[in-house]
C-alpha positions in Angstrom: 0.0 0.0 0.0 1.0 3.5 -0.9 2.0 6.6 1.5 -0.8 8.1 0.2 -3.4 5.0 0.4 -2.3 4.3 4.3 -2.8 8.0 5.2 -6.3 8.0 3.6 -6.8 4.6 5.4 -5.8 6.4 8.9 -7.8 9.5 8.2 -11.2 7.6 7.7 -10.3 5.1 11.1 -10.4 8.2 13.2 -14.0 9.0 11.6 -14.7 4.9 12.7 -14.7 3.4 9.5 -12.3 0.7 8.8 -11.4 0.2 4.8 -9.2 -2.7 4.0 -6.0 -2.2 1.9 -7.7 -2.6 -1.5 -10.6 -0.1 -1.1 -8.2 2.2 0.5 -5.8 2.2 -2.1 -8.4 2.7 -4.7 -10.5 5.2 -2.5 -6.9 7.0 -2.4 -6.2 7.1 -6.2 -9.6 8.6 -7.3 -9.1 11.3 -4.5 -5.6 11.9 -6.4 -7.8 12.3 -9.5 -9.9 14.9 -8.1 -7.7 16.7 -6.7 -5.3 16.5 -10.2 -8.3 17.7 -12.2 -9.1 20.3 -9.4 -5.6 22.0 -9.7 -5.1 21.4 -13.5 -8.8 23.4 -13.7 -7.5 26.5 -10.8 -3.9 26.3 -11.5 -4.5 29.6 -13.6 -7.0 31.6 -11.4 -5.2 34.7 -9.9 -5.4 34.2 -6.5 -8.4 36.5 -6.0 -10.8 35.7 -8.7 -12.3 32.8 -7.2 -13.3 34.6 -3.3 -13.7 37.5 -4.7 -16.8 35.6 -7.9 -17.7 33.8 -4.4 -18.3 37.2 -2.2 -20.1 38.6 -5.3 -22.4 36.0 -5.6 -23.3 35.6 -2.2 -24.0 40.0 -2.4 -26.5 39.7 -5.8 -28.0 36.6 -4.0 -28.5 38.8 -0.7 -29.9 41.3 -2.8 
């Protein structure tokens, strides 16, 4: 098993839920998925765009 698989294995025992080393390893690589396609999609957002949509939407919403 994989750094990455036993510290996703760890994480969800302290919630109480106990994964053997095959569904935590493949629990583990579509998280890694996610996240990949999460930074490929943000990588090029100024670091303010994304609060500053999420401020402006919450305003017109308010409004």
């Amino acid at each position: 098993m994989t750094d990455i698989a036993e510290t996703y294995r760890n994480l969800v025992a302290l919630q109480g839920v106990s994964l053997d080393e095959k569904r935590a390893a493949a629990a583990a690589e579509v998280l890694q998925r996610q996240l990949a396609a999460e930074q490929a999609a943000t990588r090029e957002l100024a670091f303010e765009v994304e609060p500053a949509g999420f401020a402006g939407t919450l305003n017109a919403g308010a409004k």
